[in-house]
N, C-alpha and C positions, 0 to 999 in steps of 0.2 A: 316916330316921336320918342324921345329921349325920357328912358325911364331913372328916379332913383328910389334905390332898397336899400333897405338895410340887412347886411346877413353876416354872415361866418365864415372866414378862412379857412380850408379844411386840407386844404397842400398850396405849396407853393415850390416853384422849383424854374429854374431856366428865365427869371423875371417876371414870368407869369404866375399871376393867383387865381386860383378857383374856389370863386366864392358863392356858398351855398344860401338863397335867398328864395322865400317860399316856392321850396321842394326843387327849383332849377338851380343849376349849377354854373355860372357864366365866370368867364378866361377874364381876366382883367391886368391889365397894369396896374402899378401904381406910380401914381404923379411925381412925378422929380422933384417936391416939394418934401417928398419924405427923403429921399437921396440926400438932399442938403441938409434937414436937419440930423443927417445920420441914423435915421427909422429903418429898420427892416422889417416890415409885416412878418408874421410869423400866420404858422396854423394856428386857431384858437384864437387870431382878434378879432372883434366882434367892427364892422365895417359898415362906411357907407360906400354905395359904389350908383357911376352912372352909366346904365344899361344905353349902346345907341348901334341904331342899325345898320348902317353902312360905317361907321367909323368903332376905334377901339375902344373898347371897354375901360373905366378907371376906375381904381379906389382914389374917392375922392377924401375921406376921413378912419382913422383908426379911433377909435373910441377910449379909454382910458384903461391900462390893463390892472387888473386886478395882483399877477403875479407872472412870472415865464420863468421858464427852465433855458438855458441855453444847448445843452447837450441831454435828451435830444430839444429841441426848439419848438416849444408850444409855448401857447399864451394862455391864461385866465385859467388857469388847471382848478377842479375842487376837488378831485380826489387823486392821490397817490396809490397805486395797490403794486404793493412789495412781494415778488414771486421767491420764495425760495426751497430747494427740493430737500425732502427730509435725508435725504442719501443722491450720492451720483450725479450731481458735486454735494459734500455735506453742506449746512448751513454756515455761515460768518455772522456771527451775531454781532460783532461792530460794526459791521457794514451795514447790514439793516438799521442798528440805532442811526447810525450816522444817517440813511436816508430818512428815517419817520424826522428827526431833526431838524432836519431842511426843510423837510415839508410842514412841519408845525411853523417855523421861523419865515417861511412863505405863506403863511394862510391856506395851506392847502391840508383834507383830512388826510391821516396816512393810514393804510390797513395793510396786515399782513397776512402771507395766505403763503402755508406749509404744501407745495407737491409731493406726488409721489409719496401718498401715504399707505400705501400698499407696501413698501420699501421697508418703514421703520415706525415705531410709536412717535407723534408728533405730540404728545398730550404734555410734556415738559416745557418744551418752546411754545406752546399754545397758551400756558400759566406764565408763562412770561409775561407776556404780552397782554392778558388777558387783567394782568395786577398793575399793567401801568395804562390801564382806560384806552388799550387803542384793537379796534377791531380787528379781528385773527381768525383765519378758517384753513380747514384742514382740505385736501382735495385730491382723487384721485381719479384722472380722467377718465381709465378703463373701466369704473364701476359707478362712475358720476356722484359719487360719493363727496359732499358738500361744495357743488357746483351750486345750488341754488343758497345757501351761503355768501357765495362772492357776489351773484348776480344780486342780492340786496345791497351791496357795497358800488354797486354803478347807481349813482343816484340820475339827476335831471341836469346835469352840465357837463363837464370833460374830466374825464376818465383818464389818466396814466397807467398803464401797465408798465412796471419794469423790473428787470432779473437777467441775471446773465443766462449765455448758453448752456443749456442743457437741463436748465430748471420747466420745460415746456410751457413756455410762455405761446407759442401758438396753438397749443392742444387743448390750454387751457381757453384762450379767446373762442373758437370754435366748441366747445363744450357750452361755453356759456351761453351761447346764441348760437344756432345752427345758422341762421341767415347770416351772421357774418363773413363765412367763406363766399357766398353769392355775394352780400354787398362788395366787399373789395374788389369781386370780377365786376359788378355794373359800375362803381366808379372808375376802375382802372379802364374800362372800356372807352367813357367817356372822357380820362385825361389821358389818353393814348398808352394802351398797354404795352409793353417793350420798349417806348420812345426814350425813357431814361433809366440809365442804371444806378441809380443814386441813392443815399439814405436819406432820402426825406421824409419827411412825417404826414400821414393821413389820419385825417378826422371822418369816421363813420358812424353814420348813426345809427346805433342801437338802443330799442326802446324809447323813453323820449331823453337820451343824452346821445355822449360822444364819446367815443374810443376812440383814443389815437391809438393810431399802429406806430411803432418806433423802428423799422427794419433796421439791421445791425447797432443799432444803441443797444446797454444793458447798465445794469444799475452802479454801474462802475465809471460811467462818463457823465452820471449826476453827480456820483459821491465827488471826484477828482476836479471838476470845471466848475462847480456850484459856487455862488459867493460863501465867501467863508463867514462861517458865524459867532459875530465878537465875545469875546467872554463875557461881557456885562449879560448877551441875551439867551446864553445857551442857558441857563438852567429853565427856562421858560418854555424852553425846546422840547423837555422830558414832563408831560403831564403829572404825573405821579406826584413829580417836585411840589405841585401847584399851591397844594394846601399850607405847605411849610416853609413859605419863600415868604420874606421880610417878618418871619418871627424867631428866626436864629438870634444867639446871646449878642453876634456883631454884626453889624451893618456890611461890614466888608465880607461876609461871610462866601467864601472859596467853595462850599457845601465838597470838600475833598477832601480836608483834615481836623479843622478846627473843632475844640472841644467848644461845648452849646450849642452843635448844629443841629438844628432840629432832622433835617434831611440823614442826617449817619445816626442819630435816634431812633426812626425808622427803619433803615438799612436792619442796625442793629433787631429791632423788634420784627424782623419780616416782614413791611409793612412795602418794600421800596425791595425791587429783586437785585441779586447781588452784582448779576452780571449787566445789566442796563447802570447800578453806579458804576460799577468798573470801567463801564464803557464811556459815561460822561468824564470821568476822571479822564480815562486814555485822549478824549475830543477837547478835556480844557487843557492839559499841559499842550496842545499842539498849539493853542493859537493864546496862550495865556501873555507870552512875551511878544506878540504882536505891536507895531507899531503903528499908530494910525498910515503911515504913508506906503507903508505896507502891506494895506488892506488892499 
């Protein structure tokens, strides 16, 4: 008898999805209905699917998504977590603003988490971040030194981890949940370990949410492929702004030069850190001469 559930995406790869519906994990298609309207399920959509016995498996509906990343490709993301190592690669701090950016301007939280604090003092970058309201933790996998830090930044949905190589974004995954290196083996077991070599993205679940794993993704093919974010909404992007956005002397206010900005008032009074304006400054002249058809 033909079942239908409702469940979660957690890979997809080779046109088949496997989709996680109380605690089993079933292969499915999906309906050439999405082909045509140009849908591509992703990990992270929330599904209906109909379970049958002798015939294949369908998603028969994708649910409405909340937000998706294209690179790496998830759906309904609620937290961003921003890896980057205090030393060996040093940090890019407009690389980070530019990702908490996106992810504010998606709906998604962004948190930031300094490795390899064993290496160097992270407590400067961590006042960064700390004065513009967005979560930050220091971590040092060999001493598990504020590993239970980040593990309070996995809430009850889906989880992004992203950082280039060499920032130990798997040392860190594995720190945080010892069962994660076993979960990846039981799903990989059940979606054919070795059968593909691809970078596709898995949702596992830890605690009551999801970690996607992003194999060779890093935080440089969100910054690069992401919609780009119009000048009108970037300062909305940067929490700090929050309090002093529509009380500047002009309405047109650029928050980059104009005298009466409330925002470089702050700057000025240390209220707003120096290098997150420099960094909105650097993210508005990029897309400030934008053309709508050019978006």
């Amino acid at each position: 008898m033909d079942k239908i559930l409702d469940g979660i995406i957690i890979k997809g790869i080779g046109g088949f999805y496997y989709v996680e519906a109380f605690g089993e994990i079933y292969e499915c298609k999906a309906r050439g209905a999405f082909r045509k309207k140009k849908i591509t399920p992703l990990a992270g959509d929330r599904v209906t699917i109909t379970v049958r016995e002798n015939k294949e498996n369908t998603i028969d509906e994708i649910k409405e998504r909340k937000n998706f990343l294209l690179r790496p490709p998830v759906a309904n993301i609620d937290t961003l977590i921003i890896i980057s190592s205090v030393k060996e690669p040093v940090p890019s701090l407009l690389v980070i603003d530019k990702l908490t950016a996106i992810a504010v301007d998606k709906g998604i939280k962004p948190c930031v988490v300094f490795s390899k604090s064993d290496l160097g003092d992270t407590s400067e970058y961590e006042a960064i971040y700390k004065t513009a309201g967005i979560p930050v933790a220091s971590v040092c996998c060999k001493t598990g030194e504020g590993i239970d830090e980040v593990k309070k930044m996995i809430g009850d949905g889906i989880t992004v981890f992203t950082g280039n190589t060499g920032v130990g974004k798997s040392s860190l995954l594995n720190s945080i949940d010892e069962r994660f290196s076993l979960a990846t083996g039981e799903v990989s077991d059940k979606l054919g370990r070795g059968r593909h070599t691809t970078r596709e993205v898995t949702l596992y679940k830890i605690g009551n949410g999801y970690v996607a794993d992003t194999p060779g993704f890093s935080s440089l093919d969100i910054e690069q492929t992401s919609e780009v974010i119009v000048k009108e909404n970037l300062p909305f992007c940067f929490p700090e702004f929050s309090e002093y956005l529509g009380k500047c002397k002009f309405t047109s206010c650029s928050h980059t030069v104009e005298k009466g900005c409330l925002i470089l008032e702050a700057l000025d009074n240390g209220e707003i850190d120096k290098s997150r304006h420099a960094n909105y400054v650097s993210m508005y002249n990029d897309v400030k001469d934008l053309k709508d058809w050019q978006l």
